[in-house]
C-alpha positions as CSV (number, residue, x, y, z in Angstrom):
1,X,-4.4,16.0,8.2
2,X,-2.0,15.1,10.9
3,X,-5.4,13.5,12.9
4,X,-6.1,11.4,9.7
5,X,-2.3,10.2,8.8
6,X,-1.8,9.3,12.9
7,X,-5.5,6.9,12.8
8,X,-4.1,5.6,9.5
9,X,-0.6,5.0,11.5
10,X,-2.4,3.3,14.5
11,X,-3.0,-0.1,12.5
12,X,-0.2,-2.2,13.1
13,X,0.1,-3.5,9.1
14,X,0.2,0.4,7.7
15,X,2.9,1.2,10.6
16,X,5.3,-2.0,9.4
17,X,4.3,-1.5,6.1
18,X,5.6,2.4,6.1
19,X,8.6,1.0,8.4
20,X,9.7,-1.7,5.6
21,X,9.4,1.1,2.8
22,X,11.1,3.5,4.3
23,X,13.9,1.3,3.7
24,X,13.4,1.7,0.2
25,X,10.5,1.0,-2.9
26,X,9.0,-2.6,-2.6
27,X,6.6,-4.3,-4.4
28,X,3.6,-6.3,-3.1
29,X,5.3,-9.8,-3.5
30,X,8.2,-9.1,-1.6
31,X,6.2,-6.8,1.3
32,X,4.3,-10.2,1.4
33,X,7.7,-11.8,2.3
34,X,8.7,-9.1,4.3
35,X,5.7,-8.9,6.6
36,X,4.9,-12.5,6.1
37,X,0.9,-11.6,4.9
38,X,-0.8,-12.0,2.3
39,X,-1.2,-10.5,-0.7
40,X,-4.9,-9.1,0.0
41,X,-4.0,-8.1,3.3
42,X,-0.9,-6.2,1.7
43,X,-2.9,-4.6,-1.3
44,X,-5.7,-3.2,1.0
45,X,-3.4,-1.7,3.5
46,X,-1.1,-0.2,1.0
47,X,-4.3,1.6,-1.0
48,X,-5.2,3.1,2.6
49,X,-1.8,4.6,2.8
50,X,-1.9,5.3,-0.8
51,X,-5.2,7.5,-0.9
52,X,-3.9,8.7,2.3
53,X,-0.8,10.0,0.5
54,X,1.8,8.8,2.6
55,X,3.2,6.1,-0.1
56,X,2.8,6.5,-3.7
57,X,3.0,3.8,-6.9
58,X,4.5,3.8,-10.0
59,X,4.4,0.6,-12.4
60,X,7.8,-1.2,-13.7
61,X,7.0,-3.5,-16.4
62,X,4.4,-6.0,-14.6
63,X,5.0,-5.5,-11.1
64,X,4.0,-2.1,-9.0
65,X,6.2,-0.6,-6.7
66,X,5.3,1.1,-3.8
67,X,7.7,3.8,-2.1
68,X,7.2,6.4,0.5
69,X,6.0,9.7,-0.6
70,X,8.9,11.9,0.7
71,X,7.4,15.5,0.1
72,X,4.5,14.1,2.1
73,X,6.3,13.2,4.7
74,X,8.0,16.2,5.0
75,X,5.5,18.0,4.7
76,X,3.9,16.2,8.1
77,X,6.8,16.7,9.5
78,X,7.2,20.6,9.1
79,X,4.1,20.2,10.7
80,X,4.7,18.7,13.5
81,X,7.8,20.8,14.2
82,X,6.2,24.0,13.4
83,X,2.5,24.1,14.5
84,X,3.0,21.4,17.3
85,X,6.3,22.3,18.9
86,X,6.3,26.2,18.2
87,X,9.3,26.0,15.7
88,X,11.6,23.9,18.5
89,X,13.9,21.7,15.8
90,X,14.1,18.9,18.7
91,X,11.8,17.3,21.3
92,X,12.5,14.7,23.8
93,X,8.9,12.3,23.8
94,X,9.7,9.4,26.8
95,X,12.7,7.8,25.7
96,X,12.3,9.2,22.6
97,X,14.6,12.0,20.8
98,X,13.2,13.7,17.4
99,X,15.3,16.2,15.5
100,X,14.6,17.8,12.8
101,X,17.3,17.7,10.1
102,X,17.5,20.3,6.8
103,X,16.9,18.3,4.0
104,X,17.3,19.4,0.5
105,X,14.8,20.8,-1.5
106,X,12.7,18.6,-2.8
């Protein structure tokens, strides 16, 4: 999984696109702003990361809105701290710091 979601994070549109929604739901028209592309450029990326499961959909009268899938996310990122850094809660990658934080329950 983690091989598939980082090839899927390697395309520069699917990285800005999960950047811009990770600061909250969006929907095509205004990620078309956002990212200044257009709207078949937006739609195909977004149904990568969709089927991928990193963002999910939900319509709202005639627009759709797309918004990060948290559990997945979370889910990667357990991961990553569990299988890939033995249980360590931080790691220091170049100039990088990532820490895990507890979060809620889902």
């Amino acid at each position: 999984m983690a091989t598939k979601v980082l090839a899927v994070l390697s395309q520069e549109t699917r990285l800005n696109l999960v950047l811009a929604l990770a600061q909250g739901p969006a929907s095509v028209t205004e990620l078309c702003e956002h990212l200044g592309l257009p709207q078949s450029k937006i739609s195909h990326h977004l149904g990568i990361l969709r089927n991928t499961g990193l963002v999910t959909d939900s319509r709202e009268g005639q627009f759709v809105i797309y918004r990060i899938n948290v559990g997945a996310w979370r889910m990667l990122g357990d991961g990553f701290f569990e299988r890939m850094l033995e249980g360590k809660d931080e790691v220091l990658l170049q100039h990088f710091q990532i820490r895990r934080l507890v979060a809620p329950p889902l």
